[in-house]
SEMARBA-29889 format. One record per residue (C-alpha): x, y negated, z negated; residue in one letter. Coordinates in steps of 0.001 Angstrom, whole numbers, plus 500000, padded with zeros to 6 digits. Example, Ala and Ser with C-alpha at 12.3 -4.5 7.8 and 13.67 -1.06 7.14 Angstrom:
512300504500492200a;513670501060492860s;
END
This chain:
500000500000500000x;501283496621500991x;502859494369498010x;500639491202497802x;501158488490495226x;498515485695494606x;500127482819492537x;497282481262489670x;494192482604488643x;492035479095489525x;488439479402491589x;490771479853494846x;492788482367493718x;490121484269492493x;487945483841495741x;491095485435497397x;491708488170495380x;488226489581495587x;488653489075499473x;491788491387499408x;490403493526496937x;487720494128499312x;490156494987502021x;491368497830499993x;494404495738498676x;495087495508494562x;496887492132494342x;499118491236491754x;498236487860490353x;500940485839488773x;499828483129486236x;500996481009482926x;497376482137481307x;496674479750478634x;493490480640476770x;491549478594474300x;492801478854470271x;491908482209468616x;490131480062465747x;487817478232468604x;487271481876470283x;486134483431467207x;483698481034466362x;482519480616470471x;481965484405470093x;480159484309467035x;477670481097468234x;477126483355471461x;475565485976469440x;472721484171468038x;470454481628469271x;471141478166469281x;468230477590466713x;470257479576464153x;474271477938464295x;476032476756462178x;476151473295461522x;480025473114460874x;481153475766463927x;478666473044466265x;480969470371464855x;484322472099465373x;483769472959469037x;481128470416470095x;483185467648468424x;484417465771472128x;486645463171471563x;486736462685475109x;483540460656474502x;485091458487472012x;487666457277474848x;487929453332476026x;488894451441479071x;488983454247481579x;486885457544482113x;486734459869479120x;488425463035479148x;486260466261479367x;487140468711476604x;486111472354476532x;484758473845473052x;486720470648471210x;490153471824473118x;491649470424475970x;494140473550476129x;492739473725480491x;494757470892480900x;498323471257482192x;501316468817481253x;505060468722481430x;506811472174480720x;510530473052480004x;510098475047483117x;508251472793485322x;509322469377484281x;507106466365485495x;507535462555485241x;504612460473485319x;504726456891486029x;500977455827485331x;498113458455484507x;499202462237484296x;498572464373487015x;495335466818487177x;497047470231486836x;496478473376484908x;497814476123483303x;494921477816482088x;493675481342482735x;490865480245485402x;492042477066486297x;490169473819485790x;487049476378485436x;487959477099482159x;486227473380481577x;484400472377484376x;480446472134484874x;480217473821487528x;478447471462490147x;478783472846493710x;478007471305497390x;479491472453500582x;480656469263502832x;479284467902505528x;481018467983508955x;480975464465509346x;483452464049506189x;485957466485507641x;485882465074511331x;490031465076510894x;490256469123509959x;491367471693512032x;487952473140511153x;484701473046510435x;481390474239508646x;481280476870512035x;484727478208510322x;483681478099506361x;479661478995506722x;480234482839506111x;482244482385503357x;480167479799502135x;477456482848501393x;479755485356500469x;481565482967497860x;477693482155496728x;476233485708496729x;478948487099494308x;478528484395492098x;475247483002489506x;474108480673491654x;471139477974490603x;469979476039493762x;466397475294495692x;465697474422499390x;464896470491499491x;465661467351501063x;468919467669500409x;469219470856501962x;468690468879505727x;472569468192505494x;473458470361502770x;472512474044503228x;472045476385500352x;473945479123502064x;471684481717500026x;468734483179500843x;468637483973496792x;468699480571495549x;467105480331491936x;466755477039490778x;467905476261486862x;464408475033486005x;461235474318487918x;460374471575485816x;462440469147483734x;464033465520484077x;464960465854487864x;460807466664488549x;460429463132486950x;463491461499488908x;462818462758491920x;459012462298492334x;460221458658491492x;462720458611494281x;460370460294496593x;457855457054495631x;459942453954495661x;463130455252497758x;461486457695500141x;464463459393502670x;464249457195506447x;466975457859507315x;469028461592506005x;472605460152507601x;472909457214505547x;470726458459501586x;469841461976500808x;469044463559497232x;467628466679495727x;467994469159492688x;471419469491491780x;473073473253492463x;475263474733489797x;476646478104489258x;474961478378486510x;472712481251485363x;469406479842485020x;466777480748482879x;464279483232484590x;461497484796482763x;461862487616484216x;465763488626482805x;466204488724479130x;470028486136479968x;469461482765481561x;470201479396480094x;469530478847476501x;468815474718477002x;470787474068474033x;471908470810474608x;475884471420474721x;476717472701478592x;479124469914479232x;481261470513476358x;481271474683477417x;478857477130477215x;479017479440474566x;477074482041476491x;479002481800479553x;476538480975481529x;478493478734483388x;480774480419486037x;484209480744485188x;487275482148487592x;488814483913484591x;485235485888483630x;485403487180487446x;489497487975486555x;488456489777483644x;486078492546485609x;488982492836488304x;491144493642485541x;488708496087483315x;487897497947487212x;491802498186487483x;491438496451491138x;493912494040490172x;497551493702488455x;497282491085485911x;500842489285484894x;500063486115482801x;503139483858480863x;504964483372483996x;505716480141486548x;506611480497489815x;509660478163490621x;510359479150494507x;509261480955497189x;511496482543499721x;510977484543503286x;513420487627503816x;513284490125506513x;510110490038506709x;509614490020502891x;509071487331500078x;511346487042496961x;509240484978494467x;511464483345491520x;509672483268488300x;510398482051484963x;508391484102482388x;507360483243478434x;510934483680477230x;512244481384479491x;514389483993481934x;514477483855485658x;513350486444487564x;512809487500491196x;510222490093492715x;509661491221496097x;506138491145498092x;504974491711501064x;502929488557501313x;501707485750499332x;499228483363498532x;499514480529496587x;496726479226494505x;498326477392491661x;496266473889491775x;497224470916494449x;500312469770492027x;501857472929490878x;501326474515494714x;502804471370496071x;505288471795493671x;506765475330494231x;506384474468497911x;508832471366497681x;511196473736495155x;511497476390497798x;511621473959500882x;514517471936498774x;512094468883499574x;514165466279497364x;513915462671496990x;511420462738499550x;507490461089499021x;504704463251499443x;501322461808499243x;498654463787496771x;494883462569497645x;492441462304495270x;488769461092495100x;487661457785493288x;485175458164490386x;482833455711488539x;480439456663485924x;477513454246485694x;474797454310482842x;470730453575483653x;468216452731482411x;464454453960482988x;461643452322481631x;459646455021481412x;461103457788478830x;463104460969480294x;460902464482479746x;462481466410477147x;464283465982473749x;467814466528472873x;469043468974472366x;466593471132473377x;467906470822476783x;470235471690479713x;472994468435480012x;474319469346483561x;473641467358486256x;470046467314487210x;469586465114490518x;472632465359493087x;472293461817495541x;474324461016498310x;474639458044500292x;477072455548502420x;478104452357502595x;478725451121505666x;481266448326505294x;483331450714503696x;483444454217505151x;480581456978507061x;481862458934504317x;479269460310501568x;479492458872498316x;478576461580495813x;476317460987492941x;475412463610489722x;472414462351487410x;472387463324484231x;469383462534482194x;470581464303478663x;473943463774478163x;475683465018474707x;478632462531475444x;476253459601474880x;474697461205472170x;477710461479470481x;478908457881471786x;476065456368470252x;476400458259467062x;472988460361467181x;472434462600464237x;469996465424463906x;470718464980459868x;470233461212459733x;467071459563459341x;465890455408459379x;465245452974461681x;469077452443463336x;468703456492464112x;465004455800465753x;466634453198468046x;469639455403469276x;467180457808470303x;464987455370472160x;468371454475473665x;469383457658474535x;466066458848475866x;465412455716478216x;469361456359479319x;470723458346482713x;474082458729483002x;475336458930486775x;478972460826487539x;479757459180491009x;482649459926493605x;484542458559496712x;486287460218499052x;489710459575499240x;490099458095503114x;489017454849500402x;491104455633496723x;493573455168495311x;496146458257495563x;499468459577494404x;502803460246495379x;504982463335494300x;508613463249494702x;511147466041493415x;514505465566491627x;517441467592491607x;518338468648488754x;522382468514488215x;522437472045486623x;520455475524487098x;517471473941485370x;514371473370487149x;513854470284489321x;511640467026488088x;508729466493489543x;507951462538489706x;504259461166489787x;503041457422490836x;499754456491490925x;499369454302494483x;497068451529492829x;495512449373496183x;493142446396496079x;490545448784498151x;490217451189495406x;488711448278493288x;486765446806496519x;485320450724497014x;484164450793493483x;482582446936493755x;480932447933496714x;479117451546496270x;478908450102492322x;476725447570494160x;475294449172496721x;473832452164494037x;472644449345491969x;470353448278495428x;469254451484495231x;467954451947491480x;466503448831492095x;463896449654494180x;462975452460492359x;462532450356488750x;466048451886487930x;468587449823486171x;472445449739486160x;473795448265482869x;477263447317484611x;478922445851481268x;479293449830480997x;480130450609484077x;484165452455484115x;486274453861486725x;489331456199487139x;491103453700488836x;493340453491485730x;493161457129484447x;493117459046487235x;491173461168488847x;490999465232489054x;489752465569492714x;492843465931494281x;494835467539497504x;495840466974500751x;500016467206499834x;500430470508502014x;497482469577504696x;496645471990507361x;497322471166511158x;496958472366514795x;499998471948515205x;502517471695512097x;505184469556512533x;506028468481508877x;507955470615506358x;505182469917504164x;502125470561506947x;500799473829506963x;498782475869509665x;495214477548509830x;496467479753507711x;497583477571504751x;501579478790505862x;504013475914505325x;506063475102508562x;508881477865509387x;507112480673507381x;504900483924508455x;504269485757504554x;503674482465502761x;500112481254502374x;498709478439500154x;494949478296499626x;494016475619497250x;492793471990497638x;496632471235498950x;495811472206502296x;492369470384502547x;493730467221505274x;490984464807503068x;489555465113499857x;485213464451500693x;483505462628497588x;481266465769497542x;482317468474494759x;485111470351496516x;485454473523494327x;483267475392496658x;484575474540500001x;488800475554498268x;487210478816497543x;485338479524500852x;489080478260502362x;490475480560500371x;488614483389500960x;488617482665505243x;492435482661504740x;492519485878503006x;490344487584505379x;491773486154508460x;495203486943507792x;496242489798509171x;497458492721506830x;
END
């Protein structure tokens, strides 16, 4: 049986393994494999067992306690069960130096799905005009990603650019906040025109509740600071069952410093937990470590030094609104994931889609404005009017109009691993693309007796955002060291395949977890073994 080595354990280097499991190969996946705190674990497992009527008030304050909501300036940082251990930082054996925000990387067993939500939209051809490919390319991995996978989704308006790709959609709920938002939108905003505004029920992978199934969502008021049920889809729960079924060779506490072609082989240099350097032989790899870290090993092995690469990434803005009328449904008897996904463009500044996820409960404002189930009096009656009048929208821009990043890599004078160096490429249209669809969205609301309240208005112009790619972008015809071809394989190379968001030429505004996977998964299916 051919050798095959798939570098991370994130949502595209799952969404390749099961591809080349399927094709009767067991891959050996190579990963660092941080997992959340044995202390937080226990008590996650425990909370799972009951229902959410019966926790504990303390183990709800332990892992629910988000101090990502008690952030300033910029856009709060999203924990997972209290911990931010899913986010990735300088190591002895990857070095980084960050001038401005850190960079969005991972070390964490799953990826960035150890914490995400777990919102998902495929993209529209007309925000990937300058790929190699298109929707025609992705569309049957688009339902084979989605029918391995809970999946909560309905045919609607936004389904006239947006397919489902399922034909076993379920939606989360069939009534709820979005019923209220929509039939509003559907009123005051009705769609003229689908090109330029578009919205529907948001899509998830997400179990849903269904009455018929004993397992669904519990509504418990905590999904965006992690599900305690696991409800919400995770790479490393799909890593787990390939490891129980023995389909795959699971080697966590390791980084991968280089990447080398031989004769027709690849000798991958690792570094493992006690800090030795190692190299193994495959006969092929792919390489889904997370836009930085891929980027990374690619520059390592290329001896890319001193030499600017540019990392896209998306521009976010979260705006609170208010709605006269009061949102259905009391905290935290609820589900706090997006509810209403809307798109729409502005035309002086790009035909790109602008993203937006509505969110009418919210535990981050809850927490913000102090909201206790325990405290009583009038100051506690007013938060909860607050909170209950308040929709908190999660909006992106694609990054043909943000602000991006640029990686460079430094020698190192001795045997120890090279530096990677960040900067943040702050540009006067990243603030005029947040003025503008800031504006523009406010238009919007208007008409449908929704109100921005822009003294709260932030952006990640400052912090950063986690959308990112592009460094190792695919081609036609590769002609940089760092371009790669149709089949993610860096110029010069035959063995060597990278699969995540790297290779994506743009970064669309639209959620692009989904289209990395389906990538992912064409590349492993395509490439011939």
């Amino acid at each position: 049986m051919l050798k095959i080595a798939i570098v991370g354990s994130g949502l595209t280097a799952i969404s390749a393994a099961k591809v080349l499991v399927k094709r009767g190969i067991k891959p050996t996946i190579l990963d660092f494999g941080n997992e959340l705190d044995s202390e937080r674990l226990l008590c996650v497992k425990k909370m799972s067992s009951l229902e959410p009527s019966y926790w504990n008030k303390k183990d709800m304050k332990f892992i629910y306690n988000n101090s990502a909501s008690h952030g300033s300036g910029s856009l709060p940082r999203k924990y997972a069960f209290g911990s931010d251990f899913f986010y990735g930082s300088s190591v002895i054996s990857a070095p980084i130096e960050c001038h401005g925000p850190p960079l969005p990387l991972s070390y964490a067993k799953g990826g960035f799905s150890a914490g995400w939500g777990g919102s998902v939209l495929p993209v529209d051809d007309n925000d990937i005009g300058s790929w190699p490919i298109n929707n025609a390319h992705l569309e049957k991995y688009y339902k084979m990603i989605l029918s391995d996978v809970p999946y909560s989704a309905t045919t609607d308006d936004l389904s006239r650019v947006f397919p489902t790709y399922s034909n076993k959609v379920i939606a989360q709920n069939s009534i709820g906040p979005h019923t209220d938002i929509l039939n509003d939108f559907k009123k005051l905003i009705p769609i003229k025109d689908a090109s330029k505004l578009i919205y529907g029920k948001s899509r998830l992978l997400v179990k849903g509740y269904n009455p018929y199934k004993e397992s669904g969502c519990k509504y418990c008021g905590y999904c965006m600071s992690g599900c305690v049920y696991g409800y919400i889809y995770k790479a490393a729960n799909d890593l787990d069952n390939l490891i129980a079924l023995n389909l795959v060779k699971y080697v966590p506490g390791v980084i991968v410093n280089s990447v080398d072609e031989v004769s027709k082989k690849v000798n991958i240099s690792i570094i493992d937990k006690h800090k030795k350097q190692k190299k193994i032989e495959f006969d092929r790899v792919f390489i889904g470590a997370g836009a930085v870290n891929s980027t990374r090993i690619i520059m390592q092995s290329k001896k890319i030094y001193n030499k600017k690469i540019e990392l896209l990434s998306t521009l976010s803005f979260v705006v609170p609104i208010f709605r006269f009328k009061k949102i259905p449904g009391i905290w935290p008897n609820v589900s706090t994931q997006p509810s209403v996904f809307m798109e729409y463009k502005v035309n002086t500044l790009s035909n790109h889609w602008i993203h937006v996820q509505l969110s009418p409960h919210n535990e981050f404002l809850y927490e913000k404005l102090g909201i206790d189930d325990d405290c009583k009096g009038v100051v506690q009656l007013i938060k909860r009017w607050i909170a209950s009048h308040t929709i908190i929208a999660l909006c992106n821009i694609s990054s043909d109009s943000s602000d991006n990043y640029t990686l460079s890599l430094k020698k190192s004078l001795k045997d120890s691993p090279s530096m990677l160096v960040s900067r943040r490429k702050i540009n006067i249209r990243a603030y005029y693309a947040v003025a503008i669809s800031v504006l523009k969205f406010f238009y919007i609301l208007l008409k449908s007796r929704y109100f921005v309240i822009f003294p709260f208005v932030k952006s990640s112009i400052k912090s950063g955002s986690y959308h990112v790619g592009g460094s190792l972008p695919m081609k036609k015809k590769v002609e940089h060291e760092n371009d790669t071809d149709l089949l993610g394989r860096p110029k010069g190379w035959n063995y060597i395949h990278v699969i995540d968001s790297s290779v994506l030429p743009s970064i669309p505004a639209t959620t692009i977890g989904l289209v990395s996977m389906a990538n992912a998964a064409r590349i492993a299916d395509q490439v011939e073994l």
